[in-house]
N, C-alpha and C positions, 0 to 999 in steps of 0.2 A: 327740312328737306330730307328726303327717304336715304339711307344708304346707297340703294341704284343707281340714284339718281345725282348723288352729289358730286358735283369736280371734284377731281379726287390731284394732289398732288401728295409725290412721291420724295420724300425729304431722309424720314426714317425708314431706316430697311432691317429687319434682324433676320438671318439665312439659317433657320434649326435643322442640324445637318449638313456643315459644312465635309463632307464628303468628296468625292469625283464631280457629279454634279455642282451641287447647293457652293463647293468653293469655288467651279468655276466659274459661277453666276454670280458669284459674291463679289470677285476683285475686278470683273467688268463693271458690276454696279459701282462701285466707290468710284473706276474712273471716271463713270459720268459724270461725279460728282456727288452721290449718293450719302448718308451719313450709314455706311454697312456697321450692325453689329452681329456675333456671330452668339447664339447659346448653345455650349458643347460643353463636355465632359472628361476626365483624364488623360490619356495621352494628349487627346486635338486639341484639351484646353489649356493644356500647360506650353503645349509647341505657338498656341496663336498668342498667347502670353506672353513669349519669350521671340519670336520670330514671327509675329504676324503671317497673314495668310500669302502663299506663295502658288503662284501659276507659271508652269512650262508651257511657252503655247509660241508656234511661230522661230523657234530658235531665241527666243528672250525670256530672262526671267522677268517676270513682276511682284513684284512683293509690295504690301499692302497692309500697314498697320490697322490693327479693328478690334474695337471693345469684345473683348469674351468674358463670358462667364457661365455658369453651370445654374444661377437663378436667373428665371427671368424677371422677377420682380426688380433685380442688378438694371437691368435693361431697358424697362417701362413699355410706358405704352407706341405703338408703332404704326406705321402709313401704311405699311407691307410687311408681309410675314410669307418669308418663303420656305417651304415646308419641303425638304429635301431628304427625308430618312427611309431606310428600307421599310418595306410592309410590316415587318414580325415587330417593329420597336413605335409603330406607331401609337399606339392606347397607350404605349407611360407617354411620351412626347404630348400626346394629345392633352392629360393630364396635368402636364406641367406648364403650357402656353398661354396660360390664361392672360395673366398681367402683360401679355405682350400686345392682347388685343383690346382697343376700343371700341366704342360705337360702330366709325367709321374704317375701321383698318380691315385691307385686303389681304386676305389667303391665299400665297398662290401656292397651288400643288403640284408639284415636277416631281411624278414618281414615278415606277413601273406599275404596268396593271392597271385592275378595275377600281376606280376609287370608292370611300361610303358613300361619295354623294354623286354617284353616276346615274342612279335614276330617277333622276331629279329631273320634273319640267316630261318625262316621261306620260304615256296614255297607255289603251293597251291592257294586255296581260299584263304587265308591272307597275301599272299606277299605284300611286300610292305602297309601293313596298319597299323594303328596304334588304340588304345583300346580307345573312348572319355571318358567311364565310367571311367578310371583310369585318364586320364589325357585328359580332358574335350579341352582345348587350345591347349596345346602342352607343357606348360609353365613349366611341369620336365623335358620334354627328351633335353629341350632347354637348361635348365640348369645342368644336367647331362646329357653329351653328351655318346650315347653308344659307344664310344671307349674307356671309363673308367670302365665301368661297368663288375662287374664278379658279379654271382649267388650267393646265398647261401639259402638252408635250410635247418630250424635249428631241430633237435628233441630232445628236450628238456623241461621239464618244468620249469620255475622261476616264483618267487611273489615277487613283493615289499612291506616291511614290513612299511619301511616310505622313503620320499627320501633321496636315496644314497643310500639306504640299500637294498640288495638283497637279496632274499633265496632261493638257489638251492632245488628243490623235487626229480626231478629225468633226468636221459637222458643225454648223453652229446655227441648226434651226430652232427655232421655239414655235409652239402655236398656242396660243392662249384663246378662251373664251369662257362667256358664262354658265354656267349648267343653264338656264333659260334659253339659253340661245340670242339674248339680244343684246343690241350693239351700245351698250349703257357709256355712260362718259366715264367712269373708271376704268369700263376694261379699253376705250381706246387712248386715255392716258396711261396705263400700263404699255400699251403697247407702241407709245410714243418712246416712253425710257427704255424700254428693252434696244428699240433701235437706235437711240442714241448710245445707247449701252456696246453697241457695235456685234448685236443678232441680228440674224437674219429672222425677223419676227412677222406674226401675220396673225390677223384674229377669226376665228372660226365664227360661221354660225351654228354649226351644233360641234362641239368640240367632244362629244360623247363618242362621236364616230369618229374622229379623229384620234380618240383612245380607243379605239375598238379594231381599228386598220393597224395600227401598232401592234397592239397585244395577238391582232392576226400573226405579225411573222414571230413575234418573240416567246408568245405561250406554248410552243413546241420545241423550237434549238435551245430555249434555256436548260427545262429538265431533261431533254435528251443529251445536252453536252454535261450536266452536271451530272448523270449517271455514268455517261462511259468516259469523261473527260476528251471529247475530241472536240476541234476545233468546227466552227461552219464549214468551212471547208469538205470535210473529210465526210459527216454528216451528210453533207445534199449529194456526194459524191457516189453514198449508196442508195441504189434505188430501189431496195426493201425499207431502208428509214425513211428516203422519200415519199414513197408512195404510203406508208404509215402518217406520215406528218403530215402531207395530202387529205386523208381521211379525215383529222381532227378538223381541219380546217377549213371542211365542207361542212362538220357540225356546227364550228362556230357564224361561219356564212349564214348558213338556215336559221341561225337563235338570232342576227345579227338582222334579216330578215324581216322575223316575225316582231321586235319592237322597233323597229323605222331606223335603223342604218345599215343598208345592204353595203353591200361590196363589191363592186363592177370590175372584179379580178377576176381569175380562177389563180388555184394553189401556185400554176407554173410561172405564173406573172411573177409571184411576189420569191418564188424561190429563184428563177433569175437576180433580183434585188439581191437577195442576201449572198448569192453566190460572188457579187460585185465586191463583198466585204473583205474577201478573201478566207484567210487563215484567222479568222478573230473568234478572240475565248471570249465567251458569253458574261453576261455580268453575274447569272446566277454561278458558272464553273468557276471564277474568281473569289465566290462568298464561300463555296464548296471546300478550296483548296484553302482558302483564309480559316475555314474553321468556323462562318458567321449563321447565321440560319435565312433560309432559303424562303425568297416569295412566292411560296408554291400555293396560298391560299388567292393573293390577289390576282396569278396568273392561269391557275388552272382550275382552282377548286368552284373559283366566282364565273368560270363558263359554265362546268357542271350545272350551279346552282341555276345559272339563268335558263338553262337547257330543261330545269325539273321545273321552271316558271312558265316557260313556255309549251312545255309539252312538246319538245323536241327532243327527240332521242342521243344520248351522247354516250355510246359504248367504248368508242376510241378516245375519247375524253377521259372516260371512267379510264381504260388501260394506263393511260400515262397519268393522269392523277395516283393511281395508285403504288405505280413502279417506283414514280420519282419520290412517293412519301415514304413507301419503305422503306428507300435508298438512304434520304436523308434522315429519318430515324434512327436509322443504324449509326450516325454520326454525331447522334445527337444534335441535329439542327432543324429538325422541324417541332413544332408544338411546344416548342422556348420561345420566350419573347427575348430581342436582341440587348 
C-alpha cells in the first residue's frame, strides 16, 4: 500500500526544532500520549537533558521528560517528524534527518513563509518549477522527498524564555494539509492527534493558500519591524508605512492570483487583524535583537521570485526585499545559515 494511502498511526514523534513553536507542539504531543523525541543541539540539548522540555501556557507549568540528542540516528526511525526550524538553518537540518525518516513517516512542516514544496500539485506558469530562493540546489526537496511531506500553519504565538522552556501568549490554531490537496487518511489521522493534542486543528484543501494568506500579513511587519524595531502597533499606526505595506500586498494578491489562490481581502481587511494584536514584536524583530539570521528569503525574496514567474510586476517587493537585506547584512544575519 502507497504511502497516501496507508493508515497512518501516530506513536513516534521526534520535534527538529524544539524552539517557541516545535516545543510547544512537542509537550501537548507527549500529553496525548505521544512517544515525543526531540533532535537539538547545545544549549537546547544540554537543558532537555538535564530538565526536560518546559511549557508556560495558561498560568501552569508543564514539564515533559523527552529523549534528546544531536544524532538522529540516536533517535531512529519515526511516525512523524515535525520540522519546526527557522528558514536560514534548514539545508543543514534537512541534511541531517535522514535516519529519522522511513518509508511511511510524515513530515510535517510548521514554519514561516513559502515552503520548497509549495508548488507542488501546482498547473499554470509554475508547473513543474521549483523556488531557488528557498532551496537554491535542490539540496531539501532532495532530502525530504514530497511524498512525505504534509502542510502546516501554525496560528499561534510562543517565546522561548531560555532553552527548553517555552511560553505560550496566545492562539492555538494549526491547519495542516497535503501539497495535493486531498483528503488522504494520514493527513486526517494527523489531524485527529493534533486535536486530541488539545489544537484547535482543521485540514485544508489547498493548504498552499492557507500559507499564502499568512505570509500575506507577515511578509511585510516582519522586515519592517526588523528595520526600525517597532512594534505592530506603531507600524500600522503610520499611514506612509501603511499604505507602503498596502502596495506589496496588492503585488502579492496579483501573483496569488495568477497561480489559483486569490485573496478575497483587500490590504485594510487584514491590517485591521493585525491591528487586534496590539503592541506585538514580530518573530523576525526578536531574531534581529537575538542576533539570529533573518527569513528574509522565505518571506520576501520567494514573492519576488514567484512575481518574475508569473510576470507580475513587484517594485515594492523589490523596495523591502532590499531594505530589509541590507539592513540585516549589516548585522551580519542574512546570507549565514543559522
Amino acid at each position: 500500500m502507497s504511502l497516501m494511502n496507508n493508515p497512518m498511526t501516530f506513536n513516534k514523534i521526534a520535534i527538529v526544532g524544539a524552539g517557541a513553536i516545535g516545543g510547544w507542539m512537542g509537550v501537548h504531543l507527549a500529553r496525548a500520549g505521544a512517544q515525543v523525541s526531540v533532535l537539538a543541539r547545545g544549549d537546547t540539548l544540554a537543558a532537555l537533558q538535564a530538565h526536560g522540555l518546559q511549557l508556560h501556557q495558561g498560568g501552569e507549568l508543564h514539564t515533559l521528560p523527552v529523549t534528546a540528542s544531536n544524532a538522529a540516528a540516536a533517535l531512529g526511525v519515526q511516525d512523524l517528524v515535525v520540522i519546526s526550524v527557522k528558514a536560514p538553518a534548514l539545508a543543514s537540518v534537512a541534511a541531517q534527518v535522514g535516519p529519522l525518516i522511513g518509508p511511511d513517516t510524515v513530515v510535517l512542516t510548521a514554519m514561516n513563509g513559502v515552503p520548497w514544496w509549495f508548488l507542488q500539485g501546482f498547473g499554470g506558469p509554475v508547473a513543474g518549477r521549483s523556488l531557488a530562493t528557498v532551496d537554491p540546489q535542490g539540496a531539501i526537496a532532495l532530502a525530504l522527498p514530497a511524498t512525505h511531506i504534509v502542510g502546516c500553519v501554525v496560528h499561534a504565538s510562543c517565546s522561548v524564555d531560555s532553552p527548553g522552556v517555552i511560553r505560550h501568549h496566545f492562539g492555538d490554531g494549526l491547519i495542516v494539509g497535503e501539497p495535493s490537496g486531498q483528503a488522504t487518511a494520514r493527513v486526517q489521522a494527523l489531524h485527529a492527534l493534533l486535536q486530541k493534542a488539545g489544537f484547535n486543528a482543521s485540514v485544508s484543501a489547498q493548504i498552499q493558500k492557507d500559507i499564502w494568506y499568512k505570509l500575506w500579513g507577515n511578509m511585510t511587519v516582519n522586515p519592517i519591524s526588523a528595520i526600525t524595531g517597532a512594534t505592530t502597533d506603531r507600524i500600522m499606526d503610520d499611514p506612509l508605512v501603511r499604505q507602503f505595506i498596502s502596495s506589496v500586498m496588492l503585488e502579492a494578491k496579483a501573483i496569488g492570483e495568477k497561480i489559483g489562490i486569490p485573496i478575497d481581502q483587500q490590504p485594510e481587511d487584514r491590517h485591521a487583524v493585525t491591528r487586534k494584536l496590539g503592541a506585538f514584536r514580530t518573530s523576525m524583530l526578536q531574531d534581529v535583537d537575538a542576533g539570529k539570521p533573518v527569513e528574509l528569503d522565505a518571506l520576501v525574496s520567494a514573492v519576488r521570485e514567484l512575481g518574475q514567474l508569473t510576470h507580475v510586476a513587484t517594485p515594492f517587493t523589490d523596495a523591502l526585499l532590499g531594505l530589509s537585506r541590507l539592513h540585516a547584512q549589516g548585522r551580519g544575519l542574512y546570507g549565514v545559515t543559522d
